[in-house]
C-alpha positions in Angstrom: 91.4 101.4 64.6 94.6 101.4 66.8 97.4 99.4 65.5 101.3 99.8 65.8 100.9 101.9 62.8 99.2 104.7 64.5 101.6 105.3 67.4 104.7 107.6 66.7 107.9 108.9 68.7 109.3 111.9 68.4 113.0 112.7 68.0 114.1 116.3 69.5 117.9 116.1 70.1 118.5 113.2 72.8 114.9 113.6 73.8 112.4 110.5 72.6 108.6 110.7 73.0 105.3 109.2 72.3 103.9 111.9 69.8 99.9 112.8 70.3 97.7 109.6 69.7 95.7 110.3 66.5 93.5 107.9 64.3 92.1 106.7 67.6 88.2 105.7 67.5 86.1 105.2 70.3 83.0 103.2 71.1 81.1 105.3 73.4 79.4 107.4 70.7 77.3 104.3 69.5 74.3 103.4 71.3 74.0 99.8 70.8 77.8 99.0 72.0 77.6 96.1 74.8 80.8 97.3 76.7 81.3 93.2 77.9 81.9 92.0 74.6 84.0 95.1 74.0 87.2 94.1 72.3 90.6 96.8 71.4 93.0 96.2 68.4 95.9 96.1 70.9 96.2 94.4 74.2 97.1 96.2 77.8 98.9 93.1 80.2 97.6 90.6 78.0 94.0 91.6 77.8 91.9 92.8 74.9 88.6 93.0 76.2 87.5 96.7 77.9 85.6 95.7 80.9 88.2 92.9 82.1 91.2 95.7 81.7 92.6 96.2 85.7 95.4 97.3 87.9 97.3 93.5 87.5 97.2 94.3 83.5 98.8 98.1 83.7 100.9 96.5 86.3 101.8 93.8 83.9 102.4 96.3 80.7 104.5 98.6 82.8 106.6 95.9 84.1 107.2 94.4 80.2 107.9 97.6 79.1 110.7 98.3 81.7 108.6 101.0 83.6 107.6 101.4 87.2 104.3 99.8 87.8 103.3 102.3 91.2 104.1 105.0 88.8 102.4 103.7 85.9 99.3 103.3 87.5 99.4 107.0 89.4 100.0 108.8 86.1 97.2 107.0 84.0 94.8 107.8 87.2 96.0 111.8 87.0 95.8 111.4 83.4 92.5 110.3 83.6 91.4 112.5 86.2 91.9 115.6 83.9 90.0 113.8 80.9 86.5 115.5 81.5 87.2 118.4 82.3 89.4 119.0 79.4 86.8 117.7 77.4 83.8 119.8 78.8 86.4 122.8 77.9 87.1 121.6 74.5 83.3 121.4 73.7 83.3 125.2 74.7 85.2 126.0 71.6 83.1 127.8 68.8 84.1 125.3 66.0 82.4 122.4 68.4 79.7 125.1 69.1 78.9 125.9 65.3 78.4 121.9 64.5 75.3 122.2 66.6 75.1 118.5 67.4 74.1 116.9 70.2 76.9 114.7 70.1 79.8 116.3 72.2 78.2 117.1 75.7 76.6 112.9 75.3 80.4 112.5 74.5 81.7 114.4 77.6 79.3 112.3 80.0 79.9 109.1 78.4 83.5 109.8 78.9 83.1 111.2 82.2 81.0 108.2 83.2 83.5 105.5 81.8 86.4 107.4 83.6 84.8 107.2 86.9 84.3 103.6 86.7 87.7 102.7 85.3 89.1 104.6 88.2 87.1 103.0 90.5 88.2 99.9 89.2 92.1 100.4 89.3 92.0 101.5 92.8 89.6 98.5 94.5 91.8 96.5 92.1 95.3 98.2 93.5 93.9 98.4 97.2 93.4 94.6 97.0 96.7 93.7 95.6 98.8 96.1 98.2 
């Protein structure tokens, strides 16, 4: 369900910033998703489809959106490096805890899993390039 519509800024005095991302859906709770066929609402460098997302395509959107592709690439691998963790905490909480479902801890190790192998492929992907 992202669209243009569902990112915001916001205004604090001379300070601009991407507000929290909300309305954002993702795949990984479904069983029967095929991850190579995979397609988001919005490209990243050009490309829609999940698995084919790389280094050359952050590169690409950081360098059409004015911002320094090293840099880019470093803080979506230390953002993505806190993602399960954070998760596995948030699943601690007692309103997760009193849904008593399953579906969080697949969640975290889904997410955990898909993290690892995006990781791995921006930095084979990055190594190659440098």
């Amino acid at each position: 369900d992202a669209h243009a519509k569902n990112y915001s800024v916001l205004l604090s005095g001379g300070m601009i910033r991407l507000a929290p991302l909300y309305d954002v859906a993702s795949a990984l709770p479904y069983d029967d998703m095929y991850l190579p066929k995979l397609r988001m609402a919005m490209r990243i460098g050009g490309e829609y489809r999940v698995e084919h997302i790389g280094a050359r395509h952050w590169r690409r959107f950081a360098a059409d959106n004015g911002l320094d592709p090293d840099a880019t690439l470093a803080r979506i691998d230390r953002l993505a490096s806190r993602v399960p963790a954070g998760l596995a905490e948030a699943i601690e909480d007692r309103a997760v805890n009193m849904l008593n479902s399953e579906l969080p801890a697949r969640l975290v190790d889904r997410i955990t899993s898909r993290v690892r192998r995006c990781r791995e492929i921006l930095a084979r992907e990055d190594e190659q390039q440098s």
